[in-house]
C-alpha positions in Angstrom: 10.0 -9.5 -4.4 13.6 -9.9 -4.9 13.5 -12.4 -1.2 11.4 -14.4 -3.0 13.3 -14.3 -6.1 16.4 -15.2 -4.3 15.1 -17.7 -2.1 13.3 -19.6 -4.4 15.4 -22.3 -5.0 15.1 -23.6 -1.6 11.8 -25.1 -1.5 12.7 -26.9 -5.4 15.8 -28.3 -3.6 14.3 -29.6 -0.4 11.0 -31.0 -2.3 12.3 -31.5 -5.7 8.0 -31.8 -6.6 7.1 -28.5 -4.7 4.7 -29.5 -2.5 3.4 -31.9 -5.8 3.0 -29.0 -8.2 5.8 -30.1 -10.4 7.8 -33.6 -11.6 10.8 -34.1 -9.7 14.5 -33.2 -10.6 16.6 -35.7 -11.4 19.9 -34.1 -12.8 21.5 -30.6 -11.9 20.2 -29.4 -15.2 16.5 -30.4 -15.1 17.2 -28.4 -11.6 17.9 -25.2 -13.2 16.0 -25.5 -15.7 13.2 -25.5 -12.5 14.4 -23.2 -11.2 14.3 -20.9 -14.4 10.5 -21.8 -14.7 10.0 -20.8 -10.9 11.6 -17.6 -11.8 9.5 -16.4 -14.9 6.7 -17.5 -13.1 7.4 -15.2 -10.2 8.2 -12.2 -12.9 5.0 -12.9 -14.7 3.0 -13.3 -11.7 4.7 -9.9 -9.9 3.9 -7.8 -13.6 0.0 -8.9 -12.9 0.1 -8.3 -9.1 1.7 -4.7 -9.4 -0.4 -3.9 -12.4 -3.9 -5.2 -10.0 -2.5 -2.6 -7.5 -1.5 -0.2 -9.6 -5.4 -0.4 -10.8 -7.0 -0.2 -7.3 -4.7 2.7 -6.0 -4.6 4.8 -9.2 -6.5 3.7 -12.0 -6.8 0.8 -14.8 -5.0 2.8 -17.5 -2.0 3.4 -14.9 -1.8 -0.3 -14.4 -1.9 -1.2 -18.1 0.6 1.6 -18.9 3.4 -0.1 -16.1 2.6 -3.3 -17.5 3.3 -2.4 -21.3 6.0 -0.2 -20.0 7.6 -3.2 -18.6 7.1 -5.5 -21.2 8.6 -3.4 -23.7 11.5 -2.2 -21.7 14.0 -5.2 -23.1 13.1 -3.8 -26.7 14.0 0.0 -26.2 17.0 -1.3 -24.5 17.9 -3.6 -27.4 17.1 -0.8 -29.8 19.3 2.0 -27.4 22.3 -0.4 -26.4 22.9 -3.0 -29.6 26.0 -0.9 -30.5 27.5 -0.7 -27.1 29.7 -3.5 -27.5 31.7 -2.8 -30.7 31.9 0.9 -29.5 33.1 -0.3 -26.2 35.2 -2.9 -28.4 36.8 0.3 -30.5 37.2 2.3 -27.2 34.5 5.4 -28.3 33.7 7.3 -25.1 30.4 9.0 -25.6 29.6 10.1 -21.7 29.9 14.1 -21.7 30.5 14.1 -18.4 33.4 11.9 -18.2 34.9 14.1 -21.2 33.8 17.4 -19.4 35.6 16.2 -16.3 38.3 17.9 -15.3 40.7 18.2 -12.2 
C-alpha cells in the first residue's frame, strides 16, 4: 500500500489526464492538488478493501470494527494530544520512564 502511495505521482506526471480519468494539470498547484485527490482516494479505497477482507477472513463485525476504528483514530488522537504542544512549549516532561531513568 504505501508503494502505491509513494509512487503515485508518477503516472499523474507522465499523463497529466490519467489514462483520461481526470482534466489535465496545468500549474504545479492544480498538480498537487491531484495528487492530494489520488492520495485520499487510495486511503479511502484501502479502508474498504481491508475492511472486505477483514469480512471474508474473520467476520463482518470485525471488518466494520477496523473501519470505525480507523476512522475515529484522528479524533482520539486530537482528544489525547491537543495539549502536547504548549506542554512541550513549557518544557513538562510527563514520560515515567524517562524520569525513572537512571545511570
Amino acid at each position: 500500500m504505501l508503494s502505491i502511495w509513494a509512487l503515485s505521482p508518477l503516472p499523474l506526471y507522465f499523463k497529466p489526464t490519467f489514462f483520461g480519468m481526470i482534466s489535465p494539470w496545468e500549474s504545479a498547484w492544480e498538480f498537487v492538488h491531484q495528487i492530494g485527490m489520488c492520495w485520499l482516494f487510495i486511503g479511502v479505497a484501502g479502508v474498504i478493501l481491508r475492511s472486505i477482507q477483514l469480512f471474508f477472513i474473520r467476520d463482518l463485525q470485525t471488518g466494520l470494527v477496523w473501519a470505525v476504528k480507523i476512522l475515529t483514530d484522528p479524533l482520539h488522537d486530537i482528544k489525547l494530544y491537543y495539549k502536547a504542544p504548549y506542554r512541550l512549549w513549557r518544557g513538562d516532561i510527563d514520560d515515567g520512564a524517562a524520569l525513572n531513568h537512571s545511570h
